[in-house]
DRENRO-738652 format. One record per residue (C-alpha): residue in three letters; x, y, z. Coordinates in steps of 0.02 Angstrom, whole numbers, padded with zeros to 5 digits, always signed. Layout:
<koldos>
alaXYZ ...
</koldos>
This chain:
<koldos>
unk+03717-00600-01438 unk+03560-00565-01346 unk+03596-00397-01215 unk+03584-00449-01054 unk+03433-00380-00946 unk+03394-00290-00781 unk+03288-00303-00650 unk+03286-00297-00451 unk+03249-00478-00408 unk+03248-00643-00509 unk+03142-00782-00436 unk+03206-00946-00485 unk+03045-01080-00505 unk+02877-01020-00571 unk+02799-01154-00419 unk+02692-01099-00274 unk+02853-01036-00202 unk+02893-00933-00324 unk+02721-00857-00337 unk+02722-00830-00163 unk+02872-00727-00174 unk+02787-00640-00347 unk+02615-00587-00239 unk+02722-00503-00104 unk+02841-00427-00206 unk+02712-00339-00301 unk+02646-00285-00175 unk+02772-00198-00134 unk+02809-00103-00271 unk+02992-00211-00336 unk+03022-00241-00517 unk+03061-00450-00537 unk+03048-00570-00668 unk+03017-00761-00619 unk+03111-00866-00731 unk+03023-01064-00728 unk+03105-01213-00806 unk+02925-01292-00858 unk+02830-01261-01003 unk+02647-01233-00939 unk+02608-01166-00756 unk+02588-01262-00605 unk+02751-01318-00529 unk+02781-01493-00475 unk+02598-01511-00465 unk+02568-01560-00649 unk+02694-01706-00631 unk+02624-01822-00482 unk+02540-01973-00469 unk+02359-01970-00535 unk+02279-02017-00360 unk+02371-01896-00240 unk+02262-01776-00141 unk+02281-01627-00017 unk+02318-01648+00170 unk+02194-01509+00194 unk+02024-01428+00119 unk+02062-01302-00017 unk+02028-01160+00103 unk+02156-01205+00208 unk+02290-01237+00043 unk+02276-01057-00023 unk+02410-00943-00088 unk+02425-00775+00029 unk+02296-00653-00076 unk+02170-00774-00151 unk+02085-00924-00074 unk+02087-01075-00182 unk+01908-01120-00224 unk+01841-01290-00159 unk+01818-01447-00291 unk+01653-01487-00305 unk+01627-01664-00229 unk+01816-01671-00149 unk+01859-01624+00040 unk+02026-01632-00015 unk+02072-01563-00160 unk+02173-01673-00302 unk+02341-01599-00419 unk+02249-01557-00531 unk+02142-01414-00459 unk+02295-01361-00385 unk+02372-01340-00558 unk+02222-01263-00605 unk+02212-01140-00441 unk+02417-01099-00477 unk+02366-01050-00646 unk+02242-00944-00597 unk+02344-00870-00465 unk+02473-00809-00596 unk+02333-00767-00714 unk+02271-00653-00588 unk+02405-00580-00516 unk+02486-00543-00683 unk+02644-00608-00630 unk+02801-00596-00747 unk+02830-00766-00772 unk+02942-00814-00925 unk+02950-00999-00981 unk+03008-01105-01005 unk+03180-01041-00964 unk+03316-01158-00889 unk+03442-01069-00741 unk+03631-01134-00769 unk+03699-01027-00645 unk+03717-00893-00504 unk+03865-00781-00506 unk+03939-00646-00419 unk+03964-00469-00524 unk+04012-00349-00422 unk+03861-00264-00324 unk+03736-00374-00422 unk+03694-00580-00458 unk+03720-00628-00635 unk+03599-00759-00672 unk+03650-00866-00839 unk+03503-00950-00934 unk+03482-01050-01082 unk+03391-00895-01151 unk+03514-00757-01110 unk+03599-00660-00938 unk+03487-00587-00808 unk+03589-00427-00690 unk+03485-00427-00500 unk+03489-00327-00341 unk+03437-00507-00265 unk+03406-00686-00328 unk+03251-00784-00218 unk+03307-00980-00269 unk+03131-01063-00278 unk+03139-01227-00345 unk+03086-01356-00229 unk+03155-01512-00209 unk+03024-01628-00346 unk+03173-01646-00469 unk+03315-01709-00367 unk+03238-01865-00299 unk+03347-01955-00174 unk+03390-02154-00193 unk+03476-02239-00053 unk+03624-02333-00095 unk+03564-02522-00064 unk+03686-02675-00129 unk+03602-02736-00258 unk+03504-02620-00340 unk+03612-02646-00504 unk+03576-02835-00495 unk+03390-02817-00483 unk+03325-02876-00638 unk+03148-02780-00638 unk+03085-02612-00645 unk+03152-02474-00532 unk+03070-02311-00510 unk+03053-02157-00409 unk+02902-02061-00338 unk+02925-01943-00454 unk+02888-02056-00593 unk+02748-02169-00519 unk+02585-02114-00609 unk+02434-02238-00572 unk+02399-02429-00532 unk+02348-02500-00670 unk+02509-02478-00725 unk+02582-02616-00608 unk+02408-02707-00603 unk+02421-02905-00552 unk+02619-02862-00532 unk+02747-02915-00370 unk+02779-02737-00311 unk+02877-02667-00163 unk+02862-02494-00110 unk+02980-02428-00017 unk+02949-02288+00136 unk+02883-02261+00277 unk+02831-02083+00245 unk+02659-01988+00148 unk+02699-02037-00003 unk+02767-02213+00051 unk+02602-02235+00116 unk+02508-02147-00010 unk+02575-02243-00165 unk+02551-02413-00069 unk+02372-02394-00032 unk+02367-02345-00227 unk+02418-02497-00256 unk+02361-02613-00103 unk+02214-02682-00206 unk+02275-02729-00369 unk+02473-02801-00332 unk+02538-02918-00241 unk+02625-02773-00124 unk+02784-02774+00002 unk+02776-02620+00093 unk+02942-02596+00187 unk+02985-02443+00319 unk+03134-02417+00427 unk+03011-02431+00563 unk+02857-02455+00605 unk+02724-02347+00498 unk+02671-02170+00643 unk+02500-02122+00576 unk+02433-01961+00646 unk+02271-01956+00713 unk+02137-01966+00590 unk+02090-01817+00636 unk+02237-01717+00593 unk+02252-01640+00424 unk+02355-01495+00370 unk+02305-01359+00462 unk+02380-01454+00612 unk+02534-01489+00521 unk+02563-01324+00507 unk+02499-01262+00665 unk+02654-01394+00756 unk+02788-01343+00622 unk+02764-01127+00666 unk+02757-01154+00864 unk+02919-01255+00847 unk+03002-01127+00765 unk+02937-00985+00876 unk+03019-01114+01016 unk+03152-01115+00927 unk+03188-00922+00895 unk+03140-00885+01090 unk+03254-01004+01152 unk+03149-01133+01223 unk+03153-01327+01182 unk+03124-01389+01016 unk+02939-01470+01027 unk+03002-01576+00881 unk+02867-01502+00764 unk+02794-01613+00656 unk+02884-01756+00678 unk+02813-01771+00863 unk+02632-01811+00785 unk+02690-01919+00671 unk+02749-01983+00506 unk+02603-02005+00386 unk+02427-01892+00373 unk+02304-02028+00377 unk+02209-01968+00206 unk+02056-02062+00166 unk+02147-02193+00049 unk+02272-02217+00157 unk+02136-02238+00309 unk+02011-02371+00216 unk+02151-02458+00160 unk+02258-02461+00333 unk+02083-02518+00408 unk+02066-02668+00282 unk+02233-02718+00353 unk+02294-02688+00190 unk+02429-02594+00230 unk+02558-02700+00338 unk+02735-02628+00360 unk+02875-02749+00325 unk+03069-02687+00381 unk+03192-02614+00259 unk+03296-02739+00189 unk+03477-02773+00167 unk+03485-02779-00033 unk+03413-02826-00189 unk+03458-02987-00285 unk+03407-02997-00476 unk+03210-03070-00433 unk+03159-02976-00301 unk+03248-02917-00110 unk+03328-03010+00040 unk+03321-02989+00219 unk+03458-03015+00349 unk+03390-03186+00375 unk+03397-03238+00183 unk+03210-03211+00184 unk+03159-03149+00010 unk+03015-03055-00055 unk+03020-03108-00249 unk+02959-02926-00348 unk+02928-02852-00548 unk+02958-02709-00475 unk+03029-02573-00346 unk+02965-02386-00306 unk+03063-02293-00204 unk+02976-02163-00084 unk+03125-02117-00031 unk+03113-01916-00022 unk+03210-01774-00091 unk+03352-01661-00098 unk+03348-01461-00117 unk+03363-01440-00325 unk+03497-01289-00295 unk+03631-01375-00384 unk+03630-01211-00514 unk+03686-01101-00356 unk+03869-01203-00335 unk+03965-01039-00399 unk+03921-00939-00263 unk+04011-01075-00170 unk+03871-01094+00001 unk+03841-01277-00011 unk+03826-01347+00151 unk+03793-01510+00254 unk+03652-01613+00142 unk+03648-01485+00028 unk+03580-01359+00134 unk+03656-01167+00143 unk+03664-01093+00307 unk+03526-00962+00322 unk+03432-00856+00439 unk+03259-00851+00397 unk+03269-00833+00208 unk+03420-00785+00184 unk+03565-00845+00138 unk+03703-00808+00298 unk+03847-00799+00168 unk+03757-00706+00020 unk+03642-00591+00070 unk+03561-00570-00070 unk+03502-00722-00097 unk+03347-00811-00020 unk+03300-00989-00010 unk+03105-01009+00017 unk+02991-01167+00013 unk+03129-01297+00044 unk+03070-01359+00215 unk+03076-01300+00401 unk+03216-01224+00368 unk+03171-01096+00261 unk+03025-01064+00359 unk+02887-01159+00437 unk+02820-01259+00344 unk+02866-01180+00185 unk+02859-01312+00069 unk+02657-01317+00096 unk+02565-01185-00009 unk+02506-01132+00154 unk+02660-01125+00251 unk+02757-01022+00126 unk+02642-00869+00119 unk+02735-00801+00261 unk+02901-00837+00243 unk+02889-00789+00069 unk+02818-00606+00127 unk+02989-00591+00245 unk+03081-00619+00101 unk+02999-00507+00001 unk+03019-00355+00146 unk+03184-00383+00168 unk+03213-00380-00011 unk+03128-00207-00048 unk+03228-00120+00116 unk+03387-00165+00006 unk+03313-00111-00157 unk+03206+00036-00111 unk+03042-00038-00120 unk+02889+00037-00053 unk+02792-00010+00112 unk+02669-00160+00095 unk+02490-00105+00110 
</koldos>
């Protein structure tokens, strides 16, 4: 049997998040190992659609420590030169990373976390969970989706057009990637686009950088005790990108609402309208991937544990960073985690012993 190893923190998810949390701890002087489930760096990055792009200029998508680089001939940068910039980042950093390596579980032992692997036990000081939410994709239970007879598919498995080229497709959601993956696909289908409401574009001026400007003054409201500014969500629902733009203004993009169920050609309204289909994506979102964390017994309402800030209320030494607003503003944007990540990070080294950050 392989000995089981030491260290002061294990980082769950080799991501941005996890990097993130790498940089600052560092920094500070804290031994840690990040243990990633993927073979090859780059996160969830290296498994999206082929189109998607950036909801802000490279210099305003950057990791804290090291700006990413712009792509020549793209405002907004593409997955791939964020898989690239990722790798670099870890490259660069020399950050412990050990792959791939799948986590089975989080226990309790004593004063310390035993972490289980499929490649042997891991004893920590603290555990920072940092695996996103790209591989527990949400589906909505809808009557009929058993009886549909054509293809079914998530976001997380949608690659490119041509794949559903001349095809009867519906895409379902009203959010980015709703919107995103129907434009994709607005010139070559015959596309239903259906929302739970009407489509909220943000101005076409807004990228990113206000995105993330909304979500931190909602959460300083928020810890000062004044009223919740509603973040985000009171700009919008979908960043008006430019495929998403031309193709909106070639009244290409024209919501339909949700449906009541599937039937084996296609989907059915309320009315017995029908929309006959090959095929059905569902943009339907995610769910926090934490599911190897049940034995410390914190699952809470959605899946969420009960933090503040970082950390977990009823294990201290865990943190929770890049799942959303609430881990941190913005945190699941590689510019919005930079900061959360570094309060993780300080709090982590005043229970360890780790240095002050330069």
């Amino acid at each position: 049997m392989t000995a089981a190893r030491h260290t002061h923190v294990v980082i769950v998810g080799g991501g941005q998040s996890g990097l993130a949390a790498g940089y600052h701890l560092r920094r500070l002087g804290v031994d840690f190992v990040v243990l990633d489930a993927r073979s090859t760096p780059g996160g969830a990055w290296q498994h999206t659609w082929d189109s998607l792009r950036l909801f802000s200029p490279a210099a305003f998508s950057s990791l804290p420590g090291r700006l990413m680089p712009p792509q020549p001939g793209e405002e907004y940068p593409d997955a791939g030169h964020v898989v690239a910039y990722l790798r670099d980042y870890e490259k660069r950093y020399e950050l412990p990373v050990e792959r791939p390596v799948r986590v089975a579980g989080v226990h309790r032992a004593g004063r310390l976390l035993r972490v289980e692997t499929d490649s042997g036990t891991w004893h920590a000081r603290a555990v920072i969970s940092a695996t996103g939410t790209w591989w527990r994709p949400f589906l909505p239970a809808v009557p009929g989706r058993a009886d549909f007879g054509g293809q079914q598919l998530h976001t997380v498995e949608y690659r490119r057009p041509q794949d559903f080229a001349g095809r009867r497709v519906v895409v379902v959601g009203g959010g980015n990637s709703g919107a995103q993956i129907a434009a994709d696909l607005a010139h070559d289908t015959r596309l239903t686009w259906v929302t739970q409401r009407p489509p909220r574009y943000l101005a076409d001026d807004i990228d990113g950088r206000a995105l993330f400007d909304a979500a931190t003054a909602r959460r300083r409201a928020l810890d000062e005790g004044r009223s919740d500014t509603a973040g985000v969500a009171s700009l919008g629902d979908i960043v008006a990108v430019p495929p998403v733009r031309e193709a909106r203004d070639r009244g290409l993009l024209k919501a339909t609402p949700m449906f009541n169920r599937l039937v084996p050609g296609g989907v059915e309204w309320a009315d017995g309208a029908r929309a006959e289909a090959d095929a059905v994506i569902w943009c339907t979102g995610f769910r926090p991937a934490l599911s190897y964390l049940a034995p410390l017994g914190l699952r809470g309402r959605r899946g969420h544990i009960a933090t503040e800030g970082t950390r977990a209320v009823d294990e201290p030494r865990l943190h929770l960073l890049g799942y959303g607003d609430w881990t941190g503003p913005a945190s699941a944007t590689l510019i919005g985690v930079g900061r959360p990540a570094r309060e993780a990070a300080r709090e982590i080294a005043e229970l360890v012993g780790g240095r002050e950050e330069d």
